[in-house]
C-alpha positions in Angstrom: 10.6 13.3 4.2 7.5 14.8 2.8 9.5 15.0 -0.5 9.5 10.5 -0.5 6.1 10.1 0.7 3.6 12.4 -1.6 4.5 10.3 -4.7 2.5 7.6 -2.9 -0.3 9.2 -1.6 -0.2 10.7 -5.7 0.4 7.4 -7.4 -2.4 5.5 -4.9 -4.9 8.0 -6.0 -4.0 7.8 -9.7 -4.2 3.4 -9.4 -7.3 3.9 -8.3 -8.9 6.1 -10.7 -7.3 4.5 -13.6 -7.2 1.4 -12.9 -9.6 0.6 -10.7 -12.1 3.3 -11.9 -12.7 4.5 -8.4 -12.1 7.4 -7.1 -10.8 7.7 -3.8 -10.2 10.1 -1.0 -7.2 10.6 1.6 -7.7 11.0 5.4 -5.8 12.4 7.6 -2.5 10.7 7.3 -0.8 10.1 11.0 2.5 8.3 12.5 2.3 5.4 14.1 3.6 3.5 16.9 5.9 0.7 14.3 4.8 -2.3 16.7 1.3 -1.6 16.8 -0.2 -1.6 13.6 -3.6 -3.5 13.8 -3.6 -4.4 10.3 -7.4 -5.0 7.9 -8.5 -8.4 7.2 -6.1 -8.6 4.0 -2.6 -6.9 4.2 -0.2 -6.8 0.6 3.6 -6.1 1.5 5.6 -4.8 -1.5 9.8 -4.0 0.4 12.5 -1.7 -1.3 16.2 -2.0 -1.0 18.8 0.2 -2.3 19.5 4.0 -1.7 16.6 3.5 0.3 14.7 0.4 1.8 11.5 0.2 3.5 8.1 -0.8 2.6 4.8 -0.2 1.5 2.0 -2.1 2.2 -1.8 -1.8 1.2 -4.4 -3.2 4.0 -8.2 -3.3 3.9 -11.3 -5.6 5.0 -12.3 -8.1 3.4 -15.6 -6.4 1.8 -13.2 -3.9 0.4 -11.2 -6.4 -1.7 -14.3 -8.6 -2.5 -15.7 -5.0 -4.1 -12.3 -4.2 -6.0 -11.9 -7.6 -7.3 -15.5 -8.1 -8.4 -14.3 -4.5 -10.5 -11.5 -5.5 -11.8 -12.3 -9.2 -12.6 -16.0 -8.1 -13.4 -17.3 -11.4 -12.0 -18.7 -11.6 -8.4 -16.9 -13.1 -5.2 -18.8 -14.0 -2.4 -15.5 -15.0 -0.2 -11.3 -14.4 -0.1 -10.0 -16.5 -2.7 -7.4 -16.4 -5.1 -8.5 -14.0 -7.3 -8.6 -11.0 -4.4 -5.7 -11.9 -3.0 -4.8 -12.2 -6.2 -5.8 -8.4 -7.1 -5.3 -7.2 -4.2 -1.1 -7.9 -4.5 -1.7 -6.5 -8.2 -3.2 -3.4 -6.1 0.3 -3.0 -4.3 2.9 -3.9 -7.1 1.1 -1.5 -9.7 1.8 1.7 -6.7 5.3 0.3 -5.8 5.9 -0.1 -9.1 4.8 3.4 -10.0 6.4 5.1 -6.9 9.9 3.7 -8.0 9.5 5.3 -11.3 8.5 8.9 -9.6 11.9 8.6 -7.0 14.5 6.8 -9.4 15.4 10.3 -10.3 16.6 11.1 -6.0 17.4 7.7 -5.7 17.9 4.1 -6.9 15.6 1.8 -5.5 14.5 -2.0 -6.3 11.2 -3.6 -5.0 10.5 -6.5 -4.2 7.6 -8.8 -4.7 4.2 -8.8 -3.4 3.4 -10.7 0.0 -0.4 -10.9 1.2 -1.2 -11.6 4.7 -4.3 -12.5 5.3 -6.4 -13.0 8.7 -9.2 -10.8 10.9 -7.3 -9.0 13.0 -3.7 -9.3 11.9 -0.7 -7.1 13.3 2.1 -5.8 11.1 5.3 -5.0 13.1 7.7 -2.8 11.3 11.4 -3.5 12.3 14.2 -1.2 12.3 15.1 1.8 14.7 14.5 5.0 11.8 12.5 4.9 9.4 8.9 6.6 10.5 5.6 4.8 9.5 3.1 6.8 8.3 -0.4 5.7 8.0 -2.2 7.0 4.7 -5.9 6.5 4.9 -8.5 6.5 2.2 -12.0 6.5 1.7 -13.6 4.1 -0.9 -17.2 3.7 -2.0 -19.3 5.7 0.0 -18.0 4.8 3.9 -15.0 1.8 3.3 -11.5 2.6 3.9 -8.3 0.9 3.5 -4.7 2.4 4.7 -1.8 2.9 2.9 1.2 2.0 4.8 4.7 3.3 4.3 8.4 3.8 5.5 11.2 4.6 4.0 14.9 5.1 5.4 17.4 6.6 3.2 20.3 4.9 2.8 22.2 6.9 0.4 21.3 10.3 -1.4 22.3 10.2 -4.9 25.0 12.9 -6.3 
């Protein structure tokens, strides 16, 4: 499983740095309970299908997305508005998007696109019976995190 889940943690670092310009830092990743998933204030969903399905999400606070839009737009936000829900689904497509291309070699995949859920508090239940979740977190700016969320369940190995 290790072999479907680096390319994330790899691809989430690269986003970051390149196109965020900040570098960020991985925690210790853990499994979680699927039902029990206390999400941030802001949560982006990005779902594959295919050979395998799952999904990825990316969920953080609120002052977290404020700071990463105010980067990327280069203006400042004072509240959750368009624009960081805005960048923070762009967040989540560009690491989907990037993870694909690193596993369409072991497998065909196709992704679907972004949902943001939003709300203090939120919790993000994970259906299904097999695939794992494992909980990537990452340290931002000097003490903000956000978690990268992911499962994947292989459908079908390709030949």
């Amino acid at each position: 499983m290790e072999q479907y889940i680096k390319p994330f943690v790899d691809v989430c670092m690269d986003v970051f740095k390149q196109f965020i310009g900040c570098e960020i830092v991985v925690k210790t990743p853990y499994f979680s309970e699927k039902d029990s998933i206390e999400g941030g204030d802001i949560s982006a969903v990005i779902g594959f299908t295919g050979e395998a399905r799952g999904a990825v999400i990316v969920s953080m606070q609120k002052e977290v997305a404020i700071k990463l839009t105010d980067i990327l737009t280069g203006s400042q936000h004072l509240v959750v508005d368009d624009d960081v829900l805005d960048a923070v689904g762009e967040i989540v497509n560009i690491i989907a998007g990037n993870v694909k291309q690193k596993l369409e070699e072991a497998m065909k995949m196709v992704i679907s696109l972004p949902t943001i859920v939003e709300g203090a508090g939120h919790v993000i239940r994970w259906p299904g019976n097999q695939a794992r979740l494992l909980c990537i977190p990452f340290k931002i700016f000097e003490d903000d995190v956000f978690t990268l969320l992911v499962a994947i369940e292989v459908v079908h190995q390709a030949l």
